[in-house]
N, C-alpha and C positions, 0 to 999 in steps of 0.2 A: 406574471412570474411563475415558472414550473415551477415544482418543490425539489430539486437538486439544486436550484439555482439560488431557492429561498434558505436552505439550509447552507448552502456555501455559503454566502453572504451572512448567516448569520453567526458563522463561525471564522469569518476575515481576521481576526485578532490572532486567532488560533496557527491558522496558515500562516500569517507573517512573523510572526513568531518562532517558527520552522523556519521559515527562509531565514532570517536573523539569526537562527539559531547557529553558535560557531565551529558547528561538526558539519552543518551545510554548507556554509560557508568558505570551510577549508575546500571540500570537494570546489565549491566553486573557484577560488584560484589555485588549487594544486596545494595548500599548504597545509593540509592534513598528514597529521603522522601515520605512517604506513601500517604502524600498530594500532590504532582505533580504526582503519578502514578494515586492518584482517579483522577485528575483532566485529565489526558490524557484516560483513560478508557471512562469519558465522554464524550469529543472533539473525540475520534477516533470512537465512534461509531454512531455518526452523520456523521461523514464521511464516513462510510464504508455502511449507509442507502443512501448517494448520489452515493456513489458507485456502489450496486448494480443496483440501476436505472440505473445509465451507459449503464452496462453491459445489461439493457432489453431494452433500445431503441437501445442499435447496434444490436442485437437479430434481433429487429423486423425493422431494416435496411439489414440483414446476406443477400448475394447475392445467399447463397446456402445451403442445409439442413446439412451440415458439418459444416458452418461459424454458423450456427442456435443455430447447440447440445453442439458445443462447448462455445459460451456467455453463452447457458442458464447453460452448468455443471460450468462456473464461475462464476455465480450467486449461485450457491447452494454451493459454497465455503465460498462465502460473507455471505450466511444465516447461516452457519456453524460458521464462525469466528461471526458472531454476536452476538451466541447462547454464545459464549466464554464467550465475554463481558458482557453479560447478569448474568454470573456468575464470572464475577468479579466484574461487580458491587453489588451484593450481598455479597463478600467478605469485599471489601472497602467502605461500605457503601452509593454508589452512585445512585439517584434519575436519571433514566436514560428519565422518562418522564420530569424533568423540566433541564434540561440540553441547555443551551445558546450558539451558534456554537461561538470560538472567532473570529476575523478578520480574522488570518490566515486559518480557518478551513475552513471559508466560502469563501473565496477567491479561495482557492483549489478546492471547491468542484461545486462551479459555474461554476470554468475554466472548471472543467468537464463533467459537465452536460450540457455546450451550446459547447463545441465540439464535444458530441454526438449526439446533438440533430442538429448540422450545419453540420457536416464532415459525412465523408465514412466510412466504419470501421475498414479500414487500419489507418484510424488517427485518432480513438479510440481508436483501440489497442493502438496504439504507446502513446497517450497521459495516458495510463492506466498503462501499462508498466511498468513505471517507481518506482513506488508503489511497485509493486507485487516483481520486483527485488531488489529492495533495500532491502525489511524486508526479502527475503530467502538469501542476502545477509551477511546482520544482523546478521539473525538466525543464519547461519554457521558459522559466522566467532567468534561469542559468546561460540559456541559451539566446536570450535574448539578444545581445554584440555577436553571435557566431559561439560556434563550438571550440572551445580553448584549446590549446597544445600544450597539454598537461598530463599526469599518469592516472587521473580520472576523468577524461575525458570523454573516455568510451559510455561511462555511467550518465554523464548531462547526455548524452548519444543519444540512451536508448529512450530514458524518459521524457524526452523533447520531440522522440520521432512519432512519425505517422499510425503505426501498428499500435504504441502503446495509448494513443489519442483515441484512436478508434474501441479501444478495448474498454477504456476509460467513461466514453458517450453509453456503449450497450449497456455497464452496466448502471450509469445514472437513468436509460429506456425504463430499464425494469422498474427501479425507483419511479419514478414517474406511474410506471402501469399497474403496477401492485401494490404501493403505497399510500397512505393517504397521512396529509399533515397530520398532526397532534404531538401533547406535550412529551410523549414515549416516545416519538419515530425522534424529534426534534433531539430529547436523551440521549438516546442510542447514539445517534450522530455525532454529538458532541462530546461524549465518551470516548470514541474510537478516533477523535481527532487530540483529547489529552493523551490517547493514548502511543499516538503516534509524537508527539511532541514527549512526551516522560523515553520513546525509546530512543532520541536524537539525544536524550540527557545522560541516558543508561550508559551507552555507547562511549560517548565522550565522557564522560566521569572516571572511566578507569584510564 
């Protein structure tokens, strides 16, 4: 068993839990209200601007010009899924410059940006991880009957497609290549995956 595969598994409770969860849920048949989707389009792409940061202080932590190319083509993932958000907040009418991070958003994205800026990039990877698998998680298992005919539709789209799969493996690679088990990396892990299930709560709560 790699250790992406041991950490997913060992946080299955947590991922289905998300899936279950009923702000996912609604995206899966269409019957989320259209004001908890603008309001997560805006909380998620505050996060995903802490994110990429992430991804360019482990860059310019990479022990090697493979660890390098690989942060920075995840960082062109982030600027890609950004560009997403950018048009959907045109869609949902979201002011994406006065957008207020909530607790949980900020919570999440501090843990990750001072584990990038303290840790190795084995335990950025792993603390990033957890993100990236959950939504091609998601994606797939939304998309599992086919891609619905619904006004989120386009969102089960992208995390079910090919690009965000692929983007998904590089960086459990790194996991794998510059991590190594113990009860910290296993931590981190499972931090970033309450943390992702407290932002499916955030979201949906208001």
């Amino acid at each position: 068993m790699t250790l992406s595969t041991e950490l997913w598994a060992a946080n299955q409770d947590l991922a289905l839990a998300c899936l279950n969860h009923p702000f996912v849920q609604g995206i899966a048949d269409g019957t989320l209200e259209r004001a908890k989707f603008a309001d997560y389009v805006g909380q998620d792409a505050f996060f995903l601007a802490a994110f990429g940061r992430a991804y360019s202080i482990a860059a310019g932590k990479a022990p090697d010009w493979q660890c390098f190319t690989t942060f920075h083509a995840l960082g062109g993932g982030v600027l890609a899924e950004l560009k997403l958000h950018e048009s959907y907040a045109i869609q949902w009418g979201v002011n994406l410059g006065t957008v207020e991070p909530g607790i949980a958003t900020r919570r999440y994205t501090d843990f990750l940006l001072a584990t990038a800026w303290s840790g190795d990039v084995g335990v950025t990877a792993a603390a990033m991880s957890p993100c990236m698998g959950l939504y091609a998680f998601l994606g797939q298992e939304l998309a599992r009957d086919g891609i619905p005919d619904h006004q989120y539709a386009h969102w089960i789209q992208t995390y079910s497609g090919g690009d965000f799969q692929r983007l998904t493996q590089q960086l459990e690679n790194l996991v794998e290549r510059y991590a190594t088990s113990s009860s910290r990396i296993h931590s981190i892990y499972r931090y970033a995956m309450f943390c992702e299930q407290d932002f499916f709560e955030a979201v949906w709560g208001k």
